[in-house]
C-alpha positions as CSV (number, residue, x, y, z in Angstrom):
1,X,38.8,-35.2,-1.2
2,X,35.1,-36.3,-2.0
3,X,34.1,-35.3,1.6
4,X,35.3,-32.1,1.0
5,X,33.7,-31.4,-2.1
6,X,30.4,-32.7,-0.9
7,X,30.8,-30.6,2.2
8,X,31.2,-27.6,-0.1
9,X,28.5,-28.9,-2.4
10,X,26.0,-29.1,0.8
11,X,27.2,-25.5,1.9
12,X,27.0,-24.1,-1.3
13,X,23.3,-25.2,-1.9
14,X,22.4,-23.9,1.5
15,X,23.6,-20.4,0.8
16,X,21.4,-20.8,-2.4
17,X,18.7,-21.6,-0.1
18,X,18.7,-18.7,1.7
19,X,19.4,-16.4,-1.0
20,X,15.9,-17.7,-2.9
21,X,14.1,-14.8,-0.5
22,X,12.9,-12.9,-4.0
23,X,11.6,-10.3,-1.4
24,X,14.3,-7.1,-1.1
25,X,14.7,-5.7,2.0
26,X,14.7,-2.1,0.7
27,X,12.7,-0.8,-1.9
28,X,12.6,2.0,-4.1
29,X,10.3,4.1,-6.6
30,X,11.7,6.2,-9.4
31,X,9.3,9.8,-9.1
32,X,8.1,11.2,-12.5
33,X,8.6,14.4,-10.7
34,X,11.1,16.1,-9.3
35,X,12.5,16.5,-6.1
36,X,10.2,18.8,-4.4
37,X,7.4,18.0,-6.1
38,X,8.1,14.2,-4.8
39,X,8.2,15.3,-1.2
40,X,5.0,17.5,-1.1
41,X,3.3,14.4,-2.7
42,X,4.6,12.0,0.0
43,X,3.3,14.5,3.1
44,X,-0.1,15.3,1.1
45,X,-0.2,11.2,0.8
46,X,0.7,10.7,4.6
47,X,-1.7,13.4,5.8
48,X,-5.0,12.3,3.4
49,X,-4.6,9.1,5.0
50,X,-4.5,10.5,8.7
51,X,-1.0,9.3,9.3
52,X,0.5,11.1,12.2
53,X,4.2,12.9,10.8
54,X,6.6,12.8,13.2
55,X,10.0,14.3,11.8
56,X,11.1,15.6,8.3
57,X,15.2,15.1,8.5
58,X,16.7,17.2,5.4
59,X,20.3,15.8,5.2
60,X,21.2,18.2,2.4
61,X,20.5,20.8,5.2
62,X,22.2,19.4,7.8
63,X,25.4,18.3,5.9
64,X,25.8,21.9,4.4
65,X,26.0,22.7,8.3
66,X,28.5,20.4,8.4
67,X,30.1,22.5,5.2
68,X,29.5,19.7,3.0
69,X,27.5,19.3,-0.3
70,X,25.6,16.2,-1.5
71,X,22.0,16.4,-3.2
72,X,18.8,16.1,-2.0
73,X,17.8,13.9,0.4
74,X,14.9,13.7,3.2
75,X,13.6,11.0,5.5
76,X,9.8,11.5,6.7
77,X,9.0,9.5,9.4
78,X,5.7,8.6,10.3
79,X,3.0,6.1,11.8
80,X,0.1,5.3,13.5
81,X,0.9,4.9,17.1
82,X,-2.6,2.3,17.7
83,X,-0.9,0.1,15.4
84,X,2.7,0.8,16.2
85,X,1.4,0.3,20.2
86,X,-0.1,-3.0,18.9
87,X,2.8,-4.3,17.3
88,X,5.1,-3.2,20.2
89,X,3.2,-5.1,22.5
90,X,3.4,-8.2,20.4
91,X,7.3,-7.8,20.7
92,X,8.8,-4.7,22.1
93,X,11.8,-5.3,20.2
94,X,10.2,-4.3,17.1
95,X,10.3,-0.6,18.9
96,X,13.6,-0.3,16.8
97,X,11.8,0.2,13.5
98,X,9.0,2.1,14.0
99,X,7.8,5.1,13.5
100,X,7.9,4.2,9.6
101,X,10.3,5.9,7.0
102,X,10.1,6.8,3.5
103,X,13.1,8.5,2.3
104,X,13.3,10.8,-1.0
105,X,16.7,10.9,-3.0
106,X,18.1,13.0,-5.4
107,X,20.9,11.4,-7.3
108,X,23.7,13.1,-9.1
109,X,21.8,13.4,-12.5
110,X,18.8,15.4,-10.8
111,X,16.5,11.8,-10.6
112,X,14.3,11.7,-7.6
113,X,13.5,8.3,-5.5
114,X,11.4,6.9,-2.7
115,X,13.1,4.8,-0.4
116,X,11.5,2.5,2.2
117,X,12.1,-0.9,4.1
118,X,9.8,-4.0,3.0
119,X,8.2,-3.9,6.1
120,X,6.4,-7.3,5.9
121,X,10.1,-8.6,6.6
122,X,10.0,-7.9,10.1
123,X,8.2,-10.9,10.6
124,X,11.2,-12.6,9.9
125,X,12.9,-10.6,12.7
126,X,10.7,-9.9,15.3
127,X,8.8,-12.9,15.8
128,X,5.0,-11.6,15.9
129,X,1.7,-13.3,16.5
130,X,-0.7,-11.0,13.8
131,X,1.9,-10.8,10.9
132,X,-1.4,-9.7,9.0
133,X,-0.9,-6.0,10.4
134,X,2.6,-6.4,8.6
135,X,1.5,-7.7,5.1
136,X,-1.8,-4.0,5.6
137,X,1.5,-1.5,6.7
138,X,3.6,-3.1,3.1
139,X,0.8,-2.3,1.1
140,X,0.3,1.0,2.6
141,X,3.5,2.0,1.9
142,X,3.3,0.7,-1.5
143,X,0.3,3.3,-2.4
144,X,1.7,6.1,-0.7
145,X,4.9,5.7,-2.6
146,X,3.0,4.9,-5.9
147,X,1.0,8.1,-5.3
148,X,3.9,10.4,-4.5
149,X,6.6,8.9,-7.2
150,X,3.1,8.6,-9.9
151,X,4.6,5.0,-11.0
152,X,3.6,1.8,-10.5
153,X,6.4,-0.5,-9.6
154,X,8.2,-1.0,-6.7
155,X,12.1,-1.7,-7.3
């Protein structure tokens, strides 16, 4: 019985362990404006900082194709294929994640967020020799979100 509990005492301080990564994979942004507002911000933001846009998906569009309703809701995705190319000849693998993303949300009570993936956490899955790129893109897509949500803090 004591080997059992001090298996489950070792397992259960492991899973603690791994759990102490204070880091979230996705982040978000509440916007002080609203919806459209939000999403001109983001591609003024994008296109000041000579980001190259790739696709705006509008899934409000696209699901009242479907004949369905749900709020507002874009993804933007975006890049800059030298450091994209850079980072994909590091480890190819990381090809799955880029170009970039940001989304914006609309929720149910009319509140608009911003979206996006803590990108300095792919070091963790693709292993990569200049993590330092990583740690530039996070805090690029910290100011861009800051300047199209006006806030500060990241969620």
């Amino acid at each position: 019985m004591k080997k059992i509990y001090f298996i489950l005492v070792l397992l259960s301080s492991f899973a603690n362990l791994h759990g102490q990564n204070n880091q979230k994979e996705i982040q978000s942004m509440v916007s002080k404006y609203d919806f459209e507002t939000t999403l001109n911000r983001l591609l003024q933001s994008l296109e000041e900082k000579q980001l190259t846009i790739f696709a705006n998906f509008d899934h409000q569009q696209n699901a009242t194709k479907s004949e369905m309703k749900m709020p507002k809701s874009n993804v933007i995705v975006f890049g800059n294929p030298k450091v994209g190319t850079l980072l994909m000849l590091d480890n190819p693998n990381i090809a799955l994640e880029l170009p970039l993303k940001i989304a914006v949300v609309e929720n149910n009570q009319q509140k608009t967020s911003l979206v996006f993936t803590n990108v300095k956490l792919l070091a963790d899955k693709y292993p990569l020799k200049n993590t330092a790129i990583l740690e530039k893109m996070q805090k690029l897509m910290e100011n861009i979100v800051k300047e199209a949500s006006g806030n500060k803090n990241c969620q």
